[in-house]
Each structure stands twice: as C-alpha cells, then as structure tokens.
GUMAR-932005 format. One line per 3 residues: number of its first residue (from 1); their letters; for each residue x, y, z negated of N, C-alpha, C, O. Coordinates in steps of 0.1 Angstrom, whole numbers, plus 5000, padded with zeros to 4 digits. Layout:
BEGIN
NUM = A = X:Y:Z:X:Y:Z:X:Y:Z:X:Y:Z  ...
***
This chain:
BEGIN
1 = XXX = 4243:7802:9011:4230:7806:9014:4229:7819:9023:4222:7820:9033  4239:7829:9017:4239:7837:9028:4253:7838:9037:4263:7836:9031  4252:7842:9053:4257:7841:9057:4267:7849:9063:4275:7847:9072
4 = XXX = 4266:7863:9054:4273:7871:9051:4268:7887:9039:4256:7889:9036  4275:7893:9037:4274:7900:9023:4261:7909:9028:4253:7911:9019  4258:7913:9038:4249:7920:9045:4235:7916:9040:4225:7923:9039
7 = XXX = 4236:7902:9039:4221:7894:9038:4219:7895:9023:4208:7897:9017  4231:7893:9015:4227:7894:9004:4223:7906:8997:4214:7907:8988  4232:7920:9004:4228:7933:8997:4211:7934:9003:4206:7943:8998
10 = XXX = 4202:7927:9012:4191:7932:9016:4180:7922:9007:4168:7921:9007  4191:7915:8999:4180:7906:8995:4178:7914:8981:4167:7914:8975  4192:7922:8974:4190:7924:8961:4183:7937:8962:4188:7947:8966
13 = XXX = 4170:7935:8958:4161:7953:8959:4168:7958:8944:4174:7954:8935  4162:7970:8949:4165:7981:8934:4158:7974:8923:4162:7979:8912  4149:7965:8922:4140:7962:8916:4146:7949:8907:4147:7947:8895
16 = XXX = 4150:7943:8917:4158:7928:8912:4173:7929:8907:4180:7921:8901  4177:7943:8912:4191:7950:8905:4185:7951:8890:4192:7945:8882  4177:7956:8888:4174:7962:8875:4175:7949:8869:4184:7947:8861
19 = XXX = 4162:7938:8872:4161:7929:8865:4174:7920:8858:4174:7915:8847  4184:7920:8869:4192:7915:8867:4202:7922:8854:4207:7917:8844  4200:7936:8859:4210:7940:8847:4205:7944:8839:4213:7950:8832
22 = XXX = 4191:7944:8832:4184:7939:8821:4184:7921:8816:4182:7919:8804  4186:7912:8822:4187:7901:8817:4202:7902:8809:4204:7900:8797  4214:7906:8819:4227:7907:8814:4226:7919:8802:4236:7917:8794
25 = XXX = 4220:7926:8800:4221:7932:8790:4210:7930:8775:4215:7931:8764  4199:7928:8776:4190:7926:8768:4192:7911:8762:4190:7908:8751  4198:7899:8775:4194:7886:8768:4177:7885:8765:4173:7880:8755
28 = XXX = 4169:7887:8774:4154:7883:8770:4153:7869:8769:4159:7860:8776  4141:7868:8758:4142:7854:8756:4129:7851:8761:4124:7843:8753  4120:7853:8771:4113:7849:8781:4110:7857:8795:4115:7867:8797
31 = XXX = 4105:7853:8799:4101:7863:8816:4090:7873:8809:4092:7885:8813  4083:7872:8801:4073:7880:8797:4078:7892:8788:4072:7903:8786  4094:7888:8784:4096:7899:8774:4107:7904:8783:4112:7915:8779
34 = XXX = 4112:7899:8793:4117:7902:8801:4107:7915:8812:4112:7926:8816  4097:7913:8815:4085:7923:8818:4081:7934:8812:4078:7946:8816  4083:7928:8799:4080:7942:8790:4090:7952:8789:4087:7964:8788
37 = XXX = 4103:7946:8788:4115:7949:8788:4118:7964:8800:4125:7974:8799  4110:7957:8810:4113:7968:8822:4099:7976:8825:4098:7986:8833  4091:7972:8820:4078:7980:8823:4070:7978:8836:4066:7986:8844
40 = XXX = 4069:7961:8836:4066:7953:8852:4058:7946:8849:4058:7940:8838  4044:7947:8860:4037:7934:8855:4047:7919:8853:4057:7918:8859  4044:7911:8844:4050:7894:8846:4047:7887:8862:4056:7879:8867
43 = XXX = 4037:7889:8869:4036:7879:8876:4050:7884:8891:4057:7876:8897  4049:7900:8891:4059:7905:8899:4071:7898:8894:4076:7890:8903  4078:7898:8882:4091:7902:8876:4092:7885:8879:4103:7883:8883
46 = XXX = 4084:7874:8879:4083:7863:8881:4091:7860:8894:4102:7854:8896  4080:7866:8903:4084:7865:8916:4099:7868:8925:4105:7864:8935  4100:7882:8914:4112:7885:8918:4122:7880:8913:4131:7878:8922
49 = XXX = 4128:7875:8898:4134:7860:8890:4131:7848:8901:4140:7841:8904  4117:7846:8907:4123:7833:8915:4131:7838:8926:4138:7830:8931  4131:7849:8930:4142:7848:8947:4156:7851:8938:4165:7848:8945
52 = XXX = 4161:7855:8926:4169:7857:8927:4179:7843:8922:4191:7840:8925  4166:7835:8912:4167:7818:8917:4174:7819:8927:4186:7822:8929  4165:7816:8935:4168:7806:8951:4185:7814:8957:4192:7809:8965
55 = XXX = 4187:7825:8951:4203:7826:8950:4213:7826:8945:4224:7832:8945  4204:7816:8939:4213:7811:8928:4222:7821:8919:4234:7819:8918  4218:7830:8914:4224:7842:8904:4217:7847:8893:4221:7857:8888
58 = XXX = 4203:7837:8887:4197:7830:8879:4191:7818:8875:4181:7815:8882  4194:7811:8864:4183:7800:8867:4174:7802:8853:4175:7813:8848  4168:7794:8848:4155:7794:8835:4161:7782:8830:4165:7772:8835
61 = XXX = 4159:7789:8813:4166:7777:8804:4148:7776:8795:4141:7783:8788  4146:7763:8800:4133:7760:8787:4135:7755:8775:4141:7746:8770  4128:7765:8769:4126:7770:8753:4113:7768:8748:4106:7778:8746
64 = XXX = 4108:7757:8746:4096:7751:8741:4081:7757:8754:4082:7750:8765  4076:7762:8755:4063:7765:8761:4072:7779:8776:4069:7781:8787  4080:7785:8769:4086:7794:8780:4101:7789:8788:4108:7779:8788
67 = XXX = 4102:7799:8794:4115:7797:8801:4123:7813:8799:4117:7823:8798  4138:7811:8798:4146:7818:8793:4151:7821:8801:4157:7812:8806  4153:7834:8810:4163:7835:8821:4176:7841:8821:4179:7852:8816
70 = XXX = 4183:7833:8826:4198:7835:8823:4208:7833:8833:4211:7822:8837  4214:7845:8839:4228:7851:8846:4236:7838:8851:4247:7838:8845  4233:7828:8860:4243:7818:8864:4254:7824:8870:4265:7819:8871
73 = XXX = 4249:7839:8876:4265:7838:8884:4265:7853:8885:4256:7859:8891  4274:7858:8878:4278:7875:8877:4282:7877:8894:4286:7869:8903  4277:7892:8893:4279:7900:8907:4284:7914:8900:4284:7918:8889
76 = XXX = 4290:7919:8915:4296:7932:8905:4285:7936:8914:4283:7931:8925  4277:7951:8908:4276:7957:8921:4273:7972:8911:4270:7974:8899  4278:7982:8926:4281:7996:8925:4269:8006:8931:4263:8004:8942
79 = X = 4265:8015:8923:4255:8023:8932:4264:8038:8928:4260:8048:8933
***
C-alpha cells in the first residue's frame, strides 16, 4: 500500500499513534470505549481506526452489536 516508509510515517498522525498504542495497551473492547479511553469524540476515533484499517495495522473483531478493534500488525515506532 505504501510505497515507501515516507508515506507511511505521513499517514501515522500523532493522533492515530496514540490510538494505536492505546488499543495495544488497554485492549478496548469497542471503538466507543476505545474514545473514551483517549478523550476523543467516537465519530473522529472512528475515522481515524478506519485509515489505520485501510493499512492494514488494524482490523474490527464483531462482538454482538459492536466492533472490537484489534492490532493486526505491530509497528515499532520511536518518538
């Protein structure tokens, strides 16, 4: 998807870093508690869980009426 590391560091915001290392650490067991988790509206934290979808380095596990989001592909990254 991307076509070099450059595209990916511009895709991961500070924002979607977070999310991500709140999912890897918390285990939230929906996008909503995942929101609360960070102190983000849901509909953002949504939006931002889907691009990190589409890079494939989360996907949603459905759990009756919600979706569970969960770490398909560890990244290291350094700030």
């Amino acid at each position: 998807m991307f076509e070099d590391s450059f595209a990916l560091l511009e895709a991961l915001t500070p924002k979607r870093i977070q999310l991500f290392r709140e999912i890897y650490r918390s285990k939230p067991c929906s996008i909503r508690d995942l929101a609360e988790l960070v102190e983000r509206d849901v509909k953002n934290v949504w939006e931002d869980l889907r691009r990190l979808s589409e890079m494939d380095l989360v996907e949603f596990i459905p759990q009756g009426r919600v979706k569970k989001p969960v770490i398909k592909k560890q990244i290291i990254i350094t700030t």
